[in-house]
C-alpha positions in Angstrom: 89.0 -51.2 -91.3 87.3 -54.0 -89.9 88.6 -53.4 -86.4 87.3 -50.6 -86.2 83.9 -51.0 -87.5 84.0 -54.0 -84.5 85.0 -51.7 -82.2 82.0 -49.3 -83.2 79.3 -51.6 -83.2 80.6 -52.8 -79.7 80.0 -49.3 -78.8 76.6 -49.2 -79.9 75.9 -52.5 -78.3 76.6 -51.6 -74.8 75.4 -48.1 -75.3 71.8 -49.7 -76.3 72.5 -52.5 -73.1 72.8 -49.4 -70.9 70.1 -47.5 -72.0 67.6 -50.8 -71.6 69.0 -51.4 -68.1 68.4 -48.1 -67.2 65.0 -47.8 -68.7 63.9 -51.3 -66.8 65.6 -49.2 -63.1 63.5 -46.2 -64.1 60.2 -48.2 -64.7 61.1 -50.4 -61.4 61.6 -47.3 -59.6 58.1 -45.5 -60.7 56.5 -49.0 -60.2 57.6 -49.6 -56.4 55.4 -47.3 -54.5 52.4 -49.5 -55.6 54.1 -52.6 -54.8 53.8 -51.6 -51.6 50.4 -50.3 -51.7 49.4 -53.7 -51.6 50.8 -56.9 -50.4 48.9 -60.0 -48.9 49.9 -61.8 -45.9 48.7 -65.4 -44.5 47.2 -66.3 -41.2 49.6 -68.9 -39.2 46.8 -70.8 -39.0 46.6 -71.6 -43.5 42.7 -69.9 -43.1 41.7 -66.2 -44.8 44.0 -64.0 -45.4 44.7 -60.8 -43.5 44.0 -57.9 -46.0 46.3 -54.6 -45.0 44.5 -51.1 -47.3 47.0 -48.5 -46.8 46.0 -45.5 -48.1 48.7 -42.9 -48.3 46.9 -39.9 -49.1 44.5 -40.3 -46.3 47.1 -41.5 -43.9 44.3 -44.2 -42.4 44.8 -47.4 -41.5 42.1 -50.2 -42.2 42.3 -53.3 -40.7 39.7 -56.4 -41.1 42.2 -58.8 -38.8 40.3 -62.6 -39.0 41.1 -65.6 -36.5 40.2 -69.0 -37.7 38.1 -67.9 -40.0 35.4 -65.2 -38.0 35.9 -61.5 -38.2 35.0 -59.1 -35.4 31.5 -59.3 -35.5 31.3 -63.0 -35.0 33.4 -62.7 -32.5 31.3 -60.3 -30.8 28.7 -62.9 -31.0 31.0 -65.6 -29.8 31.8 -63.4 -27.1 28.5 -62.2 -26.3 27.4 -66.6 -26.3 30.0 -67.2 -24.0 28.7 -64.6 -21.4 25.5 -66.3 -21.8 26.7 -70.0 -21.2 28.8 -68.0 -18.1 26.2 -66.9 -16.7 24.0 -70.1 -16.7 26.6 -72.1 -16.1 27.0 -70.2 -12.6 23.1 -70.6 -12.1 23.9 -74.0 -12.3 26.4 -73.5 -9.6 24.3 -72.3 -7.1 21.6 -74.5 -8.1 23.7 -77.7 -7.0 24.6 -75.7 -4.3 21.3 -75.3 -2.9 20.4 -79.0 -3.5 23.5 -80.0 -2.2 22.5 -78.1 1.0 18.8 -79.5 0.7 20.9 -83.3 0.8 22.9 -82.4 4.2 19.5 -80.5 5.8 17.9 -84.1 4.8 20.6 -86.4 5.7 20.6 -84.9 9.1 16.8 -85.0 9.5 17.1 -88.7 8.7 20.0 -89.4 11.4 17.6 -87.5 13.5 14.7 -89.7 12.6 17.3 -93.1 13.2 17.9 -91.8 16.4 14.2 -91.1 17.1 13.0 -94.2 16.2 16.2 -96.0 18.2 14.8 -94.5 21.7 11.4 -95.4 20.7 12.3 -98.6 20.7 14.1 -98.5 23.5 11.4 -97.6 25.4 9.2 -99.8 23.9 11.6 -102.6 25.2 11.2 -100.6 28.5 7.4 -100.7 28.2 7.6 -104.5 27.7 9.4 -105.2 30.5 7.1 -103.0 33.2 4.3 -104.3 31.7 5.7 -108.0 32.2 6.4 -107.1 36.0 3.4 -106.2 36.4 1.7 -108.8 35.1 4.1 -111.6 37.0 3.3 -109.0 40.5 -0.3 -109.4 39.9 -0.1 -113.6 39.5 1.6 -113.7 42.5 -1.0 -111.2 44.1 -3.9 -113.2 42.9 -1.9 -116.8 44.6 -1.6 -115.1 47.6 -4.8 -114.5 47.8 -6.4 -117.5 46.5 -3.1 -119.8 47.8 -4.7 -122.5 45.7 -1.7 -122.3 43.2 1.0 -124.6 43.4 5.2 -123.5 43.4 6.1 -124.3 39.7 9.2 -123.0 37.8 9.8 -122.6 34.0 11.9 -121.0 31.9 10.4 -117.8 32.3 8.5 -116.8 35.7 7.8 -119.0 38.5 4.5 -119.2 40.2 5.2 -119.2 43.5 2.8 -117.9 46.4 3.9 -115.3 48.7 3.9 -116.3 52.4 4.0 -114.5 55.7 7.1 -112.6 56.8 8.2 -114.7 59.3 11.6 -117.1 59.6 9.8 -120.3 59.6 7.9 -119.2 56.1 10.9 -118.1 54.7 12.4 -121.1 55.4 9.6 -123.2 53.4 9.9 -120.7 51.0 13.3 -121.2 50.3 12.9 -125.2 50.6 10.4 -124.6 48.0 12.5 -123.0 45.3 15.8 -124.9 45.9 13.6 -128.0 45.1 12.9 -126.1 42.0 16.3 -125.3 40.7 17.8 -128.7 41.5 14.9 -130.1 39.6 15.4 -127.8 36.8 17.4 -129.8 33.7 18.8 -127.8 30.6 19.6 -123.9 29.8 16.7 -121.8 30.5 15.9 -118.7 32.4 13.5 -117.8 35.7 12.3 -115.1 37.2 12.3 -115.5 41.1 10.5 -112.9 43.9 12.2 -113.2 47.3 9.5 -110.9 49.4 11.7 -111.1 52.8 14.8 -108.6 50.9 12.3 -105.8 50.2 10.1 -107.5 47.6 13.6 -108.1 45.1 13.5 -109.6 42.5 16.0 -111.7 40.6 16.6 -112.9 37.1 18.5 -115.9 36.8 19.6 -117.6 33.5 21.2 -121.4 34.0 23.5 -122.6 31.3 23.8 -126.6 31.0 26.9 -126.7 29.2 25.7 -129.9 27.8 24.0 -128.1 25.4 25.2 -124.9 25.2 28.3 -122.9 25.2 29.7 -120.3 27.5 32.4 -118.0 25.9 33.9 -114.9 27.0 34.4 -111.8 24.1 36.6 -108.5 24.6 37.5 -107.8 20.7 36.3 -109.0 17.3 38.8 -110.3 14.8 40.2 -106.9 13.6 40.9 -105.8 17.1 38.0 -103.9 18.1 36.2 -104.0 21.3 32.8 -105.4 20.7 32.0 -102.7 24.0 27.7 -103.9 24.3 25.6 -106.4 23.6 24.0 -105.7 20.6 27.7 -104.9 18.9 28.3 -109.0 20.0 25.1 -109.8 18.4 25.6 -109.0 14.9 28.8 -110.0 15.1 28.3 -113.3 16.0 25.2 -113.2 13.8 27.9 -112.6 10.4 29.6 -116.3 12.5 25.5 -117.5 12.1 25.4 -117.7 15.6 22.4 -117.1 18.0 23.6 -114.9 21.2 21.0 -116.7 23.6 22.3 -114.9 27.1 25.1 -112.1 27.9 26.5 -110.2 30.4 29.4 -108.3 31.5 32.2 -110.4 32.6 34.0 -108.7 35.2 35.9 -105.1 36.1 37.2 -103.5 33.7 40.2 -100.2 33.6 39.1 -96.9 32.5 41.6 -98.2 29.7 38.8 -100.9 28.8 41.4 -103.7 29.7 40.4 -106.3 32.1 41.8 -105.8 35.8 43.1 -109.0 36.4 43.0 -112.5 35.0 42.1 -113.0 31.2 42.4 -115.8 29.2 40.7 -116.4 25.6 41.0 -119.1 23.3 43.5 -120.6 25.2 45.4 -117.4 25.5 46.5 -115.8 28.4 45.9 -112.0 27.3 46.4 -110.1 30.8 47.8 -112.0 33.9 46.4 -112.2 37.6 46.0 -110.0 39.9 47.5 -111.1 43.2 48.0 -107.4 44.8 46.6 -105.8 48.1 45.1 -102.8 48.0 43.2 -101.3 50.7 39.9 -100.7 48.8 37.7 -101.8 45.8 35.5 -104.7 45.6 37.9 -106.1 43.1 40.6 -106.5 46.1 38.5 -107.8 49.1 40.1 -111.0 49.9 39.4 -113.4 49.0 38.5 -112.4 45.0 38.1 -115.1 42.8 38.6 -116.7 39.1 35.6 -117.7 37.1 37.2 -120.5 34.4 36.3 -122.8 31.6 38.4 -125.5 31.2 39.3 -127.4 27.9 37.7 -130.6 28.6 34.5 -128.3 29.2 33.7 -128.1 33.0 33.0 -124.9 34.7 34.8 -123.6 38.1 34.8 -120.6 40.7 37.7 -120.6 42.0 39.7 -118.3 44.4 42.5 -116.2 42.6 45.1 -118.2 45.2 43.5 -121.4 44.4 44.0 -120.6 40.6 47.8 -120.1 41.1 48.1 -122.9 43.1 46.6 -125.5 41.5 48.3 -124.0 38.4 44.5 -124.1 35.9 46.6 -122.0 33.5 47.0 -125.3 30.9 44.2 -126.3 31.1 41.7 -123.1 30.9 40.6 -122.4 27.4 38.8 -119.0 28.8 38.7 -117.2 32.3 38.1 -113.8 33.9 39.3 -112.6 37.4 36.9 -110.5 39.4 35.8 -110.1 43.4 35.1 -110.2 45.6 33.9 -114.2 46.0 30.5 -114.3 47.2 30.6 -118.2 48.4 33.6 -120.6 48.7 33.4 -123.5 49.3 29.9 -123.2 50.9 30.9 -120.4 53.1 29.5 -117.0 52.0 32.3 -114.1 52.4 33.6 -113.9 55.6 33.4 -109.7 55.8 29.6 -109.6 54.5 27.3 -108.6 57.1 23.7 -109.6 57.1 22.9 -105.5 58.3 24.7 -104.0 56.2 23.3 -101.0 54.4 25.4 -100.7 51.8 22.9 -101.8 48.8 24.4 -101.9 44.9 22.3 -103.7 41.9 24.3 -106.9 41.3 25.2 -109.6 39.0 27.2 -112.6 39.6 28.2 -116.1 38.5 27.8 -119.3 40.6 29.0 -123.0 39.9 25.4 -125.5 40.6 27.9 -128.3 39.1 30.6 -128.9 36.6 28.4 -128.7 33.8 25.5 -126.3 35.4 26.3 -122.4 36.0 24.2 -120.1 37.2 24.2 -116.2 36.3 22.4 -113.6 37.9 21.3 -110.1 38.6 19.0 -108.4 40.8 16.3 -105.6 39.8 16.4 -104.0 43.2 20.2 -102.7 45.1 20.8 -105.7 47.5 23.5 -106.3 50.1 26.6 -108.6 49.5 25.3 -111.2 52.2 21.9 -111.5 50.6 22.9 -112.3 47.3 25.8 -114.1 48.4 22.8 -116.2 50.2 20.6 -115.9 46.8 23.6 -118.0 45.3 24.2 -120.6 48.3 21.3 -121.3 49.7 18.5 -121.1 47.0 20.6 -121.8 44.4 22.9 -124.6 45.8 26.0 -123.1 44.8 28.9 -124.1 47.3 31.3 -121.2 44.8 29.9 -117.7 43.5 31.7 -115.0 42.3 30.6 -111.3 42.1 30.8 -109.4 38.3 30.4 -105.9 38.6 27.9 -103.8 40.2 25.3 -100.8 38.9 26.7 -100.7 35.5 25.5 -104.5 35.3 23.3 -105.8 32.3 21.8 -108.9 31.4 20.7 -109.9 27.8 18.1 -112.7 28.6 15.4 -112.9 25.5 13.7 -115.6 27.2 12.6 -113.1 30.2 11.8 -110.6 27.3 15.0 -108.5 28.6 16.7 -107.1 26.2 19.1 -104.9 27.6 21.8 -103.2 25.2 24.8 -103.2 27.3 26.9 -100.4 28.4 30.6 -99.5 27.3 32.0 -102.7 28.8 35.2 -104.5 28.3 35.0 -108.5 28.7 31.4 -110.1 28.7 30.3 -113.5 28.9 27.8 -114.7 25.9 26.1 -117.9 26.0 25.5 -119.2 21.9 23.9 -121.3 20.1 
């Protein structure tokens, strides 16, 4: 009896468990459409939500979809800002553009204003000069005519009175000047008028290597070419040195290396020249060596001589050039007096040991004349010819400033 009452309230038990369980399916099952009516989802970024609305009776889908926290409205304004800031931003652009332009347009009128100015000057210097020929033509005018003045010598323009053209007045004439220059004590330079060669005139510049110092410069320490005078000035200028005299120092290749004997410093940077060729100035026998030794004397010597008597050791600088004007008190023997081959000149003679003369003519003169310049008015018994019509002289003393041409090796006289 008791069994089975068990057995029926079991029965009842489970019939009520079934019915509950299938009561909570049926009220799950009504219930899930609007579960899924609505459901919330969050942004990646932890901000707003995104809200889904489906409606299904409608069948429309509403979305308000938000990023970082702006709907689409701001971000129509965001987008509509950053047009804006595009658009300056590009006016911007093409304003630094235009001043940009405006820079290079001025940059180039200023280069264009350097160079202007540079000529100016240049022809300023220019000015200078003419008008200090002409003032020096017109003293010697006015002693001519007066002849009252007496033959004086300076370091800038002698005062000497033109005579007749005749051989015995040249002849006093020269008597006159070589009195002057063996006179003459320490570096200075002169400006001499020799009317019998076509009213030339020559400017000399005398070093006493007692007080000064000769050098020769082809490149500055980092191995460029100093090329003119004015690059050797402010170079030697950072070395606060005082470029008193230069000139070019000889012929040069179309490499800007010398042709034949260089030495610098001690150095023997190209070797001698002893070749025969069958023209050039440089190789009309007998060319010559103008050296500096290291106890401090200065020589013109012939390019045999300087093998011979083996100067290498003892030469602190040297270039090799030609042809020689005067050795040994005889002027070149294939110069002619007539000859009508005319160059401007320059040269260098030896007055003594410690007195060397440097030269260049203003007018284009014959070998034999300013191989005579060098012997006979300046008492040179060795002279050696630099270069022809590319020849400059920087003498400040005679108010020349030339700038120099594209040279290779020059001779500088500092301070």
């Amino acid at each position: 009896m008791q069994k089975k009452t068990l057995y029926t309230s079991t029965k009842t038990f489970l019939k009520h468990q079934f019915w509950c369980v299938y009561t909570f399916l049926l009220i799950g099952l009504l219930l899930f459409p609007t579960a899924c009516t609505s459901s919330k989802l969050v942004n990646n970024d932890g901000n707003k939500p995104t809200i889904l609305s489906y409606n299904p009776s409608s069948n429309q889908q509403f979305a308000a979809r938000i990023v970082g926290g702006k709907d689409v409205e701001k971000l129509k304004a965001e987008n509509r800002r950053l047009r804006r800031d595009s658009l300056d931003f590009q006016a911007r652009l093409q304003s630094c553009r235009n001043f940009n332009m405006e820079l290079i347009n001025n940059s180039n009128t200023a280069s264009s204003l350097v160079n202007l100015n540079k000529r100016l000057e240049d022809m300023q210097v220019t000015k200078n000069n003419l008008l200090y020929e002409n003032n020096y033509l017109k003293k010697e005018l006015n002693a001519f005519k007066s002849n009252t003045s007496k033959p004086s010598i300076s370091t800038t323009t002698p005062n000497i009175p033109t005579p007749t053209n005749n051989a015995l007045a040249e002849t006093a004439y020269l008597s006159v000047i070589k009195s002057m220059f063996a006179s003459h004590t320490g570096s200075g330079a002169m400006r001499i008028h020799i009317p019998y060669w076509e009213n030339n005139i020559f400017d000399i510049y005398i070093v006493d290597l007692k007080q000064d110092k000769v050098n020769l410069y082809w490149k500055d320490r980092k191995g460029q070419r100093y090329a003119n005078f004015n690059n050797l000035k402010t170079g030697l200028q950072f070395e606060r040195k005082e470029l008193k005299f230069a000139t070019n120092g000889g012929m040069f290749s179309p490499e800007m290396k010398p042709v034949g004997l260089y030495i610098e410093n001690g150095l023997t940077i190209h070797p001698i020249d002893l070749s025969d060729k069958p023209s050039g100035n440089f190789y009309m026998k007998p060319n010559g060596v103008f050296m500096l030794e290291k106890n401090g004397n200065a020589k013109v010597v012939s390019s045999e001589d300087f093998v011979a008597r083996n100067y290498t050791p003892n030469t602190m600088f040297a270039t090799q050039s030609g042809p020689m004007l005067v050795t040994n008190g005889n002027i070149h023997p294939k110069f002619n007096l007539a000859s009508t081959s005319k160059r401007i000149r320059s040269g260098v003679g030896i007055i003594n040991s410690q007195k060397v003369a440097f030269v260049i003519s203003h007018k284009p003169v014959n070998f034999y004349h300013f191989a005579k310049l060098f012997r006979d008015y300046l008492g040179c018994n060795n002279a050696l010819y630099l270069d022809g019509a590319i020849s400059q002289m920087h003498i400040p003393e005679l108010k020349r400033f030339d700038a120099g041409l594209d040279y290779g090796v020059m001779i500088g006289v500092v301070k």
